[in-house]
Structure formats: structure tokens, C-alpha cells
N, C-alpha and C positions, 0 to 999 in steps of 0.2 A: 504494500500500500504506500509504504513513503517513496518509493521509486515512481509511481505514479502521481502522487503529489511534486515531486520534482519536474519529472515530466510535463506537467500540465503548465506548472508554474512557468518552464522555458519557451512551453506552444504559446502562453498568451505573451509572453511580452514578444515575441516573434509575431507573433498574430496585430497587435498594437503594431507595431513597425511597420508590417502589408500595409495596414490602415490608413499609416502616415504617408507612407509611400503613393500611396491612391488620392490622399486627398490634398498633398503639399506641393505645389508645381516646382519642386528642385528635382536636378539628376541624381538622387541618389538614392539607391537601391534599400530595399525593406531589410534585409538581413544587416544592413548598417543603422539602419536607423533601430531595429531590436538590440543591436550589440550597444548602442550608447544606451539606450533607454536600463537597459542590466549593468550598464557599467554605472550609470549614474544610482540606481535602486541600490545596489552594493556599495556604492562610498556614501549616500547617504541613509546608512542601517535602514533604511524600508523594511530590504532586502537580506540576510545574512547567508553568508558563503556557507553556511551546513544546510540551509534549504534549499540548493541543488549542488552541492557540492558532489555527491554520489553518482546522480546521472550524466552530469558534467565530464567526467573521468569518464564515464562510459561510451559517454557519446564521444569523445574525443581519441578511444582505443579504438573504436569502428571507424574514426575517419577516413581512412583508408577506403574500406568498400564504398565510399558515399561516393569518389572518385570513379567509380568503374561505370556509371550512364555517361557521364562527359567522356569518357574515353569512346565508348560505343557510338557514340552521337557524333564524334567527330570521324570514328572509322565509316558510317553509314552516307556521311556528308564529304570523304574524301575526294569527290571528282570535284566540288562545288570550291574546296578549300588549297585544292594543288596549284591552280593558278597565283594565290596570293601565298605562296609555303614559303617564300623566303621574307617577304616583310609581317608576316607573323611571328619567324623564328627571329628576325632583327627584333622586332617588338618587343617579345618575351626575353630574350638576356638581355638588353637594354633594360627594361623596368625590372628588372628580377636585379641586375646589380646594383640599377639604383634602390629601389628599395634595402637593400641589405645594406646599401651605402648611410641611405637616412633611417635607419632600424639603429645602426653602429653608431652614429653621430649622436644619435638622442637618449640611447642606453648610458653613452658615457658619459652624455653633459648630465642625466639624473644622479647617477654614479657620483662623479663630480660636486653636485647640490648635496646629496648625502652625506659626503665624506664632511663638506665644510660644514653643513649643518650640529654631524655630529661633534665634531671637533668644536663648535663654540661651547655646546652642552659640556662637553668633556673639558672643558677649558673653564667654565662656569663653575662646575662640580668641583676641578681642583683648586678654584679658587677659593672657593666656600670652605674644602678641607682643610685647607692654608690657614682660613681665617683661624679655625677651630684649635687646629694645632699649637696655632701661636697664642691664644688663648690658653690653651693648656699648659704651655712650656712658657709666657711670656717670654719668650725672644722676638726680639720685631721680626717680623715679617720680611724688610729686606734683609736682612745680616742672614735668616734663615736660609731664604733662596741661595746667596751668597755662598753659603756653607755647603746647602747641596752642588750646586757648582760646581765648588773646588773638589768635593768629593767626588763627582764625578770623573772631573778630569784626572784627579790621581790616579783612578781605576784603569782608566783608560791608559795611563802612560806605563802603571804598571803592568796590564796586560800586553801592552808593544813591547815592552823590558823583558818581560817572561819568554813571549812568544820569539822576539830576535836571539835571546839566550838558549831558547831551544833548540832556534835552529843553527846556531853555530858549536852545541855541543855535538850536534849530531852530525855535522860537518867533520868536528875535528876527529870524532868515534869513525869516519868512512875512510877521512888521511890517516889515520893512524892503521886501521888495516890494510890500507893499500900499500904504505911501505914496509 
């Protein structure tokens, strides 16, 4: 039963879309106008991703066979489509690269918003921790940072100190059994 409640749920807002698509004089196709109308019901909780989350996978594992009437439909309309087979295949890797061109471009500029977004948060959070600690410890605040700094950087020169010590112990362990 809740597979059918899914179901039902994704036929009408698909259904609502035909509708828009019949009665709004723009080019654009009923299955775009369902996939906005679900994507807006989902970001604004209308909607929640476990009430078609189930069918949704499902429908999306069958994708594949929903392909095989357009394949038929064009083997049945091959004499109609031979004429135009080379600027159809110019068409399709044309739009097919660009699209993955502007698919890549727009992933990484979210990507990008993300990273900074979270870094001001994480940047906020340790300032806040900062506050607390130096409350705790009264030491100001700069002289703290200051300290981890220098800590830092000691670590750091002492791990190039270690690491170049290594490798010339173990230089001198190879000359010494080569002669």
C-alpha cells in the first residue's frame, strides 16, 4: 500500500505538470514543469523525501527499460531519420558535452559556496571556542593564538629536523655498506 501511495503521489504532481503544460503558452515540456513543481514541494516540506523516496529508487532502477520504445520508435522511423543522421549525431555530442560542461561548472561553483559557507561557520564556532577558553584560562586571546602559532611552527620545524635526520642516517647506513 505505501508503494502505491508513492506512486500516486509522483502520477499527480506529473499529472499537475501535463496540466501546466496544456494551459501555459511557454515551450516547455510537462515532465519539467512536474520535476520543478516536486522539487519545489521537497524544499518546501509540503513534501518529504520518505513519501516517495521508495518508488523513486525504483523507478529510477527500471530506467533503463523506459528507454527501449524510443529506441524502437527510432528503428521503425529509420528511413524518415537517415537523411538528417549526421546533424542529429553533430547535435547530440554537441549538447551532450555541453551539458556535462555546464553540469561540471555548476557542481563546483555549489561545491565552492559550500566549502566557504562552511568554513565561516567553522570559523565562527572557533571563534566562540576561543572566547570560552580564554575565559577559562584568562590569557588574552591574542598572546593565546600567538602561542599556538609558535607551537605550531616548532612542530613543524621539528618534524623537517627529524624527517632530514632520517634521511641522512639512512644515507650514511647504505655508504657504509657499500664500502
Amino acid at each position: 500500500m505505501k508503494y502505491m501511495k508513492q506512486f500516486g503521489i509522483i502520477l499527480a504532481v506529473t499529472c499537475v505538470g501535463e496540466f501546466l503544460h496544456q494551459f501555459l503558452p511557454l515551450p516547455v515540456p510537462g515532465s519539467i514543469y512536474g520535476l520543478v513543481i516536486m522539487l519545489i514541494f521537497l524544499c518546501t516540506h509540503v513534501l518529504h523525501i520518505e513519501d516517495v523516496r521508495d518508488t523513486a529508487e525504483f523507478l529510477i532502477e527500471i530506467m533503463p527499460m523506459m528507454f527501449i520504445p524510443a529506441a524502437v520508435g527510432l528503428i521503425v522511423t529509420w528511413r524518415a531519420i537517415r537523411p538528417v543522421l549526421v546533424p542529429v549525431l553533430v547535435i547530440t555530442v554537441v549538447s551532450t558535452i555541453l551539458v556535462m560542461g555546464v553540469t561540471g561548472t555548476v557542481t563546483q561553483s555549489v561545491m565552492r559556496l559550500r566549502k566557504r559557507l562552511t568554513s565561516r561557520t567553522d570559523t565562527v564556532i572557533s571563534e566562540e571556542a576561543a572566547r570560552i577558553r580564554q575565559e577559562r584560562n584568562m590569557i588574552p586571546l591574542d598572546r593565546r593564538i600567538r602561542l599556538k602559532v609558535r607551537i605550531q611552527l616548532i612542530k613543524g620545524r621539528r618534524w623537517k629536523r627529524d624527517h632530514i635526520d632520517s634521511r641522512f642516517k639512512n644515507k650514511d647506513k647504505d655508504n657504509g655498506e657499500h664500502k
